[in-house]
TIFI-520824 format. One line per 3 residues: number of its first residue (from 1); their letters; for each residue z, y, x of C-alpha. Coordinates in Angstrom, 2 decimals, decimal comma. Layout:
NUM	a	Z:Y:X; ...
***
This chain:
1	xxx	-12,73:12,27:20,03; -9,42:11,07:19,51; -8,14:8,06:21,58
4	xxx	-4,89:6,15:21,03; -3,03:2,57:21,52; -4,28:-0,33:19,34
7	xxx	-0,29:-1,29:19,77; 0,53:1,91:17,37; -3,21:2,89:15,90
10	xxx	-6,71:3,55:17,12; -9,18:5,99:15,63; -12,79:5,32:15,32
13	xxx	-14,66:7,68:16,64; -18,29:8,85:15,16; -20,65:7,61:17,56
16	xxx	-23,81:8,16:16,02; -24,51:6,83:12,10; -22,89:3,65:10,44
19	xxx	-26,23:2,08:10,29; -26,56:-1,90:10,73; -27,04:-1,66:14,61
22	xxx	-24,73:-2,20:17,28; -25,79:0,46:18,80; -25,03:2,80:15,44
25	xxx	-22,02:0,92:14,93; -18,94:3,60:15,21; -16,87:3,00:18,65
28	xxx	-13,25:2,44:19,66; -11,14:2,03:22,63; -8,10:0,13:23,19
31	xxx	-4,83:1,51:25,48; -1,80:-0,04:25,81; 2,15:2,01:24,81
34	xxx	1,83:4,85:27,40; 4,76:4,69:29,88; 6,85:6,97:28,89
37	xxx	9,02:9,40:30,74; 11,84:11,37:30,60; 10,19:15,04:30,44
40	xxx	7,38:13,66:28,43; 8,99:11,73:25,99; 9,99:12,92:22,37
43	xxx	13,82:14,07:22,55; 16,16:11,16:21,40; 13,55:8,55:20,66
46	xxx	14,34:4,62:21,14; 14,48:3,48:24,85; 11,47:1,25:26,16
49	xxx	11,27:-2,43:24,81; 13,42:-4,08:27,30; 15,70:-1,37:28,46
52	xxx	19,50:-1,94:28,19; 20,36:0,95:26,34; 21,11:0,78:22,53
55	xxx	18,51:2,54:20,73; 19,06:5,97:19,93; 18,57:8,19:16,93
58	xxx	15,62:10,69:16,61; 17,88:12,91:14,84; 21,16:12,50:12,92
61	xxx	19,65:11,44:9,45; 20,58:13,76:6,52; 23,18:11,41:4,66
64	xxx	22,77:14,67:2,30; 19,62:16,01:1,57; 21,06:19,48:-0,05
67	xxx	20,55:21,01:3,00; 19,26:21,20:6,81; 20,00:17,56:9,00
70	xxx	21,62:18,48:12,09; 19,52:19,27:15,10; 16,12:19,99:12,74
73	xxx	16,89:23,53:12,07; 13,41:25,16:11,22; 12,98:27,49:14,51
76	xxx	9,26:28,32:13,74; 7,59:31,52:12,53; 6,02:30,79:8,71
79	xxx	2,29:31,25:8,99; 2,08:31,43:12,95; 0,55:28,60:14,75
82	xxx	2,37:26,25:16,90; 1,62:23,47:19,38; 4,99:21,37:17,91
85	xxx	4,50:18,86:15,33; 7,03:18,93:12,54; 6,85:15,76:10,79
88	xxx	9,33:14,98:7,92; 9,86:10,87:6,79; 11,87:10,80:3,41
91	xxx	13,49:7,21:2,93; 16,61:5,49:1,45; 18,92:5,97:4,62
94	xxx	21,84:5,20:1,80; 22,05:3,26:-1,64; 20,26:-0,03:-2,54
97	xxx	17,66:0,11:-0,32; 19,25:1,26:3,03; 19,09:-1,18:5,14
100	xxx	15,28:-1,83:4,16; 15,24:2,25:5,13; 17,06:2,04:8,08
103	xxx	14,56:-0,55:9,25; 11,37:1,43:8,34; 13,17:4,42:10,05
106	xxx	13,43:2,59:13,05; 9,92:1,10:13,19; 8,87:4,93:13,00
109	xxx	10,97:5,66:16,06; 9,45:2,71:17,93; 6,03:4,10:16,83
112	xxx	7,47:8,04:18,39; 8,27:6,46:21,25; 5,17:4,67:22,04
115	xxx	2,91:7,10:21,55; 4,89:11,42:21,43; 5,39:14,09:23,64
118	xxx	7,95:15,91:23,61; 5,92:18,39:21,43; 6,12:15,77:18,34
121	xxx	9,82:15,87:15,82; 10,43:13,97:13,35; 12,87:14,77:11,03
124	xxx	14,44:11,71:9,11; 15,75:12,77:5,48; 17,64:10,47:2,97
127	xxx	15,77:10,13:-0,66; 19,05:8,20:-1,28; 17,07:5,39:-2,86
130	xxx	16,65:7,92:-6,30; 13,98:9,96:-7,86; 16,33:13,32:-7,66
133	xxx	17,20:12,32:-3,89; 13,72:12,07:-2,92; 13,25:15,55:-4,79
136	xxx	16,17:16,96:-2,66; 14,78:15,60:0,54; 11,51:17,22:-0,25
139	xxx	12,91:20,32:-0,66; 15,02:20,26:2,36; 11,21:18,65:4,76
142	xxx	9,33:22,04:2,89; 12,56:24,23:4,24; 12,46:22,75:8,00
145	xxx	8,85:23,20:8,34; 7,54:20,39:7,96; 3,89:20,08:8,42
148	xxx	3,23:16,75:7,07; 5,57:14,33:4,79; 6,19:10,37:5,09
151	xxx	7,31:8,47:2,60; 8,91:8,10:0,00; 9,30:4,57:-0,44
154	xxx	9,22:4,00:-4,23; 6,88:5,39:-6,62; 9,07:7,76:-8,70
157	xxx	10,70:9,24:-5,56; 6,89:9,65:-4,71; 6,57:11,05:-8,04
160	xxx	9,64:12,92:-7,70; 8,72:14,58:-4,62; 4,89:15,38:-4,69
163	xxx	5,40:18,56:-6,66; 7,55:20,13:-4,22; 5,40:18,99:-1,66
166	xxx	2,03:20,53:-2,91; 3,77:23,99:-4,40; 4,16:23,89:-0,03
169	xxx	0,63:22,52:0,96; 2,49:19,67:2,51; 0,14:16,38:2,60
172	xxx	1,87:13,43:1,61; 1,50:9,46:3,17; 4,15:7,37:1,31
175	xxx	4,65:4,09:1,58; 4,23:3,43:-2,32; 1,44:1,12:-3,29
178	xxx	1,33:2,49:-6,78; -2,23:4,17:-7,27; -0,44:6,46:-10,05
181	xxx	0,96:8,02:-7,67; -1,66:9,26:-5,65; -4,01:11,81:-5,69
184	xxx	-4,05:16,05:-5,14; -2,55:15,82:-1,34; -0,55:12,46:-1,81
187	xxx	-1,42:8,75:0,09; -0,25:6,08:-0,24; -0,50:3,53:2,78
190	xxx	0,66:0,79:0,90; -1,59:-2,38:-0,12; -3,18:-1,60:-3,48
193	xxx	-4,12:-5,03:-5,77; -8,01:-4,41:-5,85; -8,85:-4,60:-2,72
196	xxx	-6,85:-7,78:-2,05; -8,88:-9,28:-5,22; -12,24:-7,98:-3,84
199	xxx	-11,51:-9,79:-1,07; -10,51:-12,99:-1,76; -12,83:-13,57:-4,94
202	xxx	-16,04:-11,66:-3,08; -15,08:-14,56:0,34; -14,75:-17,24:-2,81
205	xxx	-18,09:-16,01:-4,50; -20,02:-16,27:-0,74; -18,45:-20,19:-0,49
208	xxx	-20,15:-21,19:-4,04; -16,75:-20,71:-6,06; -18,09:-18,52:-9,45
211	xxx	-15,96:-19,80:-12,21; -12,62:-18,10:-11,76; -9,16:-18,45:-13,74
214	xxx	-6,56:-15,93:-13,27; -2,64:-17,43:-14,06; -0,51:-13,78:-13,46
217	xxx	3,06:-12,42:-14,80; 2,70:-10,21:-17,82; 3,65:-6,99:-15,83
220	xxx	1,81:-3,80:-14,62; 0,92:-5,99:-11,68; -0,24:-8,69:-13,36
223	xxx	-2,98:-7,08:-15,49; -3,77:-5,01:-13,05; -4,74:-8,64:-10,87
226	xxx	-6,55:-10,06:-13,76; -8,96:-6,34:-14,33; -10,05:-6,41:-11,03
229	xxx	-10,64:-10,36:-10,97; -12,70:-9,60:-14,26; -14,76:-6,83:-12,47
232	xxx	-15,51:-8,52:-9,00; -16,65:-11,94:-10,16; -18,78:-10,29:-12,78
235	xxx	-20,68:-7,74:-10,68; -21,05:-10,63:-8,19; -22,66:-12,96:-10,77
238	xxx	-19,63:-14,68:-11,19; -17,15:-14,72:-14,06; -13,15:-14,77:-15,47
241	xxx	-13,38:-17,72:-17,58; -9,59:-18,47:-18,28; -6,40:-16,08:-18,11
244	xxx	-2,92:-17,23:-18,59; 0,34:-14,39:-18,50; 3,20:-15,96:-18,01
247	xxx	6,83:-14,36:-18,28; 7,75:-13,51:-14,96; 11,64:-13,85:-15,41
250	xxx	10,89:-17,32:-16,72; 12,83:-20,09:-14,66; 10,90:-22,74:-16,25
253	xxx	6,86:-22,17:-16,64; 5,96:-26,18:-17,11; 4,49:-25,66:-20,61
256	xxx	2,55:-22,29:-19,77; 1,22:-24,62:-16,75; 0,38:-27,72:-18,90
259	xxx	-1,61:-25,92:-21,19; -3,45:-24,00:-18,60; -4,56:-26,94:-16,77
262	xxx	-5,91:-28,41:-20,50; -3,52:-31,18:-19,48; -3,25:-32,91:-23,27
265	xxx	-6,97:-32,62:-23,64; -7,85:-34,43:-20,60; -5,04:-37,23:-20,80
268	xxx	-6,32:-38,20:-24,58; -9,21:-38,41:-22,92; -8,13:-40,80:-20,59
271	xxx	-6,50:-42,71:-23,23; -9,55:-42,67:-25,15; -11,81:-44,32:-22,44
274	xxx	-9,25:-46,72:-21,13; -9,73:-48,43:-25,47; -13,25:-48,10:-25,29
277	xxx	-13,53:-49,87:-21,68; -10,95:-52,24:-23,06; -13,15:-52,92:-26,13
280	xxx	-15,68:-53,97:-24,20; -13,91:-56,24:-22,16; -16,82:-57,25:-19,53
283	xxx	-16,82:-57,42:-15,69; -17,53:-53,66:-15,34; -15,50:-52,25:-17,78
286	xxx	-12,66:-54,42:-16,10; -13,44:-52,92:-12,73; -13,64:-49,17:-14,50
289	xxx	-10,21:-49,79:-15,72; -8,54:-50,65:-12,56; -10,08:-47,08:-11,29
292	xxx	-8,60:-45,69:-14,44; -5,14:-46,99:-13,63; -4,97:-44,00:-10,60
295	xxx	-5,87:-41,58:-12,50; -3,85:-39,60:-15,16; -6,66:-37,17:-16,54
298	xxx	-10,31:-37,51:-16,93; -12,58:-34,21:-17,47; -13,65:-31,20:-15,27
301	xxx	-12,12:-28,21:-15,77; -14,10:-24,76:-16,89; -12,77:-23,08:-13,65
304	xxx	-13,19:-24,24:-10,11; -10,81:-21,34:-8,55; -7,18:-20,44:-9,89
307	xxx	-6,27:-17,16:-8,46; -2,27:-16,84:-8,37; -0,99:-13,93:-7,24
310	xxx	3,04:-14,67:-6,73; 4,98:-14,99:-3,52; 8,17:-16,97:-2,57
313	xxx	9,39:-19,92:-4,73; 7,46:-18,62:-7,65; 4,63:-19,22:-5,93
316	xxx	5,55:-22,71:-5,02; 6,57:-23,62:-8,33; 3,70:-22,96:-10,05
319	xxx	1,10:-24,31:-7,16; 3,58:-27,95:-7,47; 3,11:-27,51:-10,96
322	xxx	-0,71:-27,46:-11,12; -0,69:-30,01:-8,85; 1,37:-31,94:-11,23
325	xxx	-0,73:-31,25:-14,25; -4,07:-32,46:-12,37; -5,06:-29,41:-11,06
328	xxx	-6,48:-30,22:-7,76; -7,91:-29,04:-4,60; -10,43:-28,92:-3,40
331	xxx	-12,43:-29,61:-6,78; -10,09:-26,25:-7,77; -9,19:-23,91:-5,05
334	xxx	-6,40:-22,11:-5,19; -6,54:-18,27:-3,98; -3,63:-15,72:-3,18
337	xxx	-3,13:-12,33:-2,02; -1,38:-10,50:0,69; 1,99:-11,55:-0,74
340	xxx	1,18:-15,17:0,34; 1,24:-13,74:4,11; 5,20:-12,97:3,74
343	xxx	6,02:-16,57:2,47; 7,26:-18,47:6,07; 6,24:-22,41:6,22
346	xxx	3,19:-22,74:3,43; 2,10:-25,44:4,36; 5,24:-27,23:3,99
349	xxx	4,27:-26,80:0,11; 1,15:-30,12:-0,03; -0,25:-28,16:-3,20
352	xxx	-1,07:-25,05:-1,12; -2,56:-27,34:1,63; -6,20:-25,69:1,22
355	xxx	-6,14:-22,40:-0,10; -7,62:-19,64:0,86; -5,91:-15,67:0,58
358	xxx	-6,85:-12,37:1,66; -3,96:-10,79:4,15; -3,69:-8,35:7,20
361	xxx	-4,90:-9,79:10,44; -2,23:-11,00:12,46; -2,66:-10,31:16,00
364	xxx	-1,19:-6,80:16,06; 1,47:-7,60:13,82; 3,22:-10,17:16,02
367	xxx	2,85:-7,83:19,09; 4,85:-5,06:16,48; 7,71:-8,24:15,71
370	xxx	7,79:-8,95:19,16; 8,76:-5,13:20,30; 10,62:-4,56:17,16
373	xxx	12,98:-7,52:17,86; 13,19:-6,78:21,69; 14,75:-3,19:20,82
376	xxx	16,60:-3,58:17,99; 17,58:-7,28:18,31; 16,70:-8,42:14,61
379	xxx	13,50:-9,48:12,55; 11,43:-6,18:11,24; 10,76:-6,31:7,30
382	xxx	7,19:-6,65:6,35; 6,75:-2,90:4,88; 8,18:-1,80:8,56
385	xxx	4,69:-1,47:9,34; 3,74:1,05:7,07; 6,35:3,09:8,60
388	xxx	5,21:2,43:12,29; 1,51:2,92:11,77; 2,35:6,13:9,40
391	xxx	4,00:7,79:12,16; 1,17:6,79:14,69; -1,35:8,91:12,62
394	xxx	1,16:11,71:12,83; 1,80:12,03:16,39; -2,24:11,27:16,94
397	xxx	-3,00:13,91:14,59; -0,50:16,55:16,49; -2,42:15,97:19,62
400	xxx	-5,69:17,33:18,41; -7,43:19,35:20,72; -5,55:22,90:18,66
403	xxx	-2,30:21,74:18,25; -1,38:19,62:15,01; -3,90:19,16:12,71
406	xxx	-3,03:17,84:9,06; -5,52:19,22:6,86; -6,86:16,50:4,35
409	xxx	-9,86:16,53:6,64; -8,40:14,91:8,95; -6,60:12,70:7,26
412	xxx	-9,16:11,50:5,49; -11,12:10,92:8,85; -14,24:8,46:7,65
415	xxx	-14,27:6,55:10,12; -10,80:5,34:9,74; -7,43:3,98:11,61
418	xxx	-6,92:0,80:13,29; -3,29:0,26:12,99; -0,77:-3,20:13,31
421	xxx	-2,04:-4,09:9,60; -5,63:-3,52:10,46; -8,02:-0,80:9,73
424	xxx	-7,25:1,77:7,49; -8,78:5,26:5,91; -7,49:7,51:3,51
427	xxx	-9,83:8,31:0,56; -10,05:11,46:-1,73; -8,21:9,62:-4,89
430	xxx	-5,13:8,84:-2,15; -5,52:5,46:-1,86; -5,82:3,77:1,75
433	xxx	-8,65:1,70:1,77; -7,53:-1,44:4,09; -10,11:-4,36:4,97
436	xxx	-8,58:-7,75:5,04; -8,88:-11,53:6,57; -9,04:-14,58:4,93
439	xxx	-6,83:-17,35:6,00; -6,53:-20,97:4,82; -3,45:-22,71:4,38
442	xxx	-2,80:-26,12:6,53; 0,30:-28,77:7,66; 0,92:-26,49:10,02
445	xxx	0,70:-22,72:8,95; -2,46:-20,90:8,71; -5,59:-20,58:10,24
448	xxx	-8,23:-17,75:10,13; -11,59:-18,29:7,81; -12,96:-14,82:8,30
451	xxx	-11,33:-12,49:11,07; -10,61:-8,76:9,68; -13,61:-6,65:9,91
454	xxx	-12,95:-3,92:13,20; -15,07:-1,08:11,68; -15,56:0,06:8,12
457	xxx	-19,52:0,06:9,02; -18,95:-3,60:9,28; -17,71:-3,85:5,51
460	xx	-20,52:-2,41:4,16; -23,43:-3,70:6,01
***
């Protein structure tokens, strides 16, 4: 049995079946950050949220990943066991993407901190931001012993670096949430479409919604949105009944909009009732035409749920836009994904006011801002996380009971992770399965629908 903080991650342990009672149902315990101390912390980790010091560098990253960083020579015998944990995390410490690196390397050292001994190094490599830098960087994690990779960040330095890895029998967790990328030894921890659809269409299915419409960019991600809307509704006994692809470089999508809310069709019907009431000319069709005046369509629509799955001021274009075009909530309820959980203020937007989206529980994650901001005095990026909560499995899985143990085994433990996004298990195909909450946009923020589930018994039963 493996116990651990909920602040970093928590394994579920396999207390008896995952059958449907509580007594089945698999346990957990919660600890707060152990207090660390000198002789037991892990050499040159970040200082304790709220110390004075300035936080400190696990190692000297590799601005060069041809060869060894300083202070992570390999000292270990190939082939011999050892009670040290040699964990490599390959990210873009220069280029493009630094300071998004620089961030996710310091969430990992937060996570170190919390949680190592002084038996647990991690060995910070830059990819550079490139496919051949993450290659390098692989080469130069397999050459300094590395027992387990993290990262890379994007999917072709994942790509680029999975061969090296597995000609080693080095397992893999990147922080990629492209699925073709994974597989043979390599995770990825980041949040894969389907799962956000299942969610919020199976939640929108159990509320009454069936009839869904899909309006997506015409990219990878996209399509990938509308297959899996398809495939949920329609094993649920619902269906896809509209789609609309839309150019996602597009600064103005006002016609795609107008003809996906059947705008003209409904207005000529308008028109078309306001002559016929006006042909008639008695009491009641006077009183039917003052209603009219309010209105600017007439006519349901074939879809009660539009499923938009944008972020930012795309998002909040095309949600005023439907609103515009007669497109209204509650009558049609507008659902989102995870990427509607990085967008600050929603409900300042009135057209969102209502909607429903699948995202991470929160609770955890504003604990994580909270110490993140007390140490390294700025806001943490969203995909920090993925770095914190990958380095928590690490140093959990170097305390097994013989020393380090990261065999796919345990990595694909089936009872799962609890980490600052939520629960969490690796699968075979290298994909982390994730279980989400549903939250509904109001004047103020957000509010919770349907909390996370805590166990993956829980999603099944």
């Amino acid at each position: 049995m493996r116990l651990f903080p909920v602040a970093a991650i928590i394994l579920l342990t396999a207390a008896g079946c995952a059958g449907p009672t509580v007594e089945d149902q698999p346990r957990f315990r919660k600890f707060e950050p152990k207090q660390q101390t000198s002789e037991s912390r892990s050499p040159n980790a970040v200082p304790a949220p709220g110390a004075l010091a300035p936080p400190a560098r696990v190692a000297d990253p590799a601005t060069s990943s041809d060869g060894p960083a300083s202070g992570t020579e390999n000292t270990a015998t190939p082939g011999a066991p050892s009670t040290e944990a040699r964990v490599a995390i390959l990210l873009p410490l220069t280029g493009t993407s630094a300071q998004l690196g620089q961030a996710m390397l310091d969430a990992a050292q937060l996570s170190m901190f919390e949680l190592a001994d002084k038996s647990f190094a991690l060995m910070p490599i830059d990819t550079r931001g490139t496919a051949a830098g993450a290659e390098r960087a692989a080469r130069q994690a397999v050459q300094q012993g590395a027992q387990l990779i993290l990262g890379p960040l994007h999917a072709d330095s994942v790509r680029a670096a999975a061969p090296i890895a597995r000609d080693a029998g080095v397992p893999v967790v990147a922080f990629s949430n492209s699925r073709e990328v994974a597989g043979d030894g390599v995770f990825i921890l980041g949040f894969v479409p389907r799962q956000q659809v299942q969610a919020i269409v199976g939640y929108a299915l159990s509320e009454g919604l069936s009839r869904f419409a899909v309006l997506a960019p015409s990219d990878a991600y996209g399509r990938s949105v509308v297959e899996a809307a398809r495939s949920v509704a329609e094993a649920a006994g619902g269906s896809l009944v509209r789609t609309m692809y839309y150019d996602p470089g597009a600064a103005d999508l006002s016609g795609e909009v107008k003809v996906f809310a059947n705008y003209n069709t409904r207005h000529q019907a308008l028109l078309a009732q306001r002559r016929a009431l006006t042909e008639k000319g008695d009491e009641v069709a006077r009183q039917a035409l003052r209603r009219l005046k309010r209105l600017d369509t007439i006519g349901a629509l074939p879809y009660d749920s539009v499923l938009i799955p944008e972020s930012g001021e795309r998002l909040r274009a095309l949600s005023s836009l439907l609103y515009y075009f007669d497109v209204d909530q509650p009558a049609v309820r507008f659902l989102g994904l995870r990427s509607w959980d990085l967008i600050p203020n929603l409900g300042s937007e009135p057209a969102l006011i209502g909607s429903w989206f699948a995202g991470s529980p929160t609770e955890e994650r504003e604990r994580f801002n909270t110490r993140f901001r007390k140490i390294f005095d700025r806001a943490a990026p969203r995909l920090a996380t993925l770095a914190y909560d990958a380095t928590a499995l690490a140093v959990v899985l170097a305390q097994s009971e013989n020393g380090p143990d990261y065999s796919l085994d345990a990595l694909m433990d089936d009872n799962g992770f609890l980490g600052v996004d939520g629960i969490f298990r690796l699968r075979s195909e290298g994909v982390a399965e994730r279980a989400f909450a549903i939250h509904e946009v109001n004047r103020t923020g957000t509010t919770a629908r349907r909390s996370a589930p805590q166990s993956f018994a829980a999603t099944t039963n």
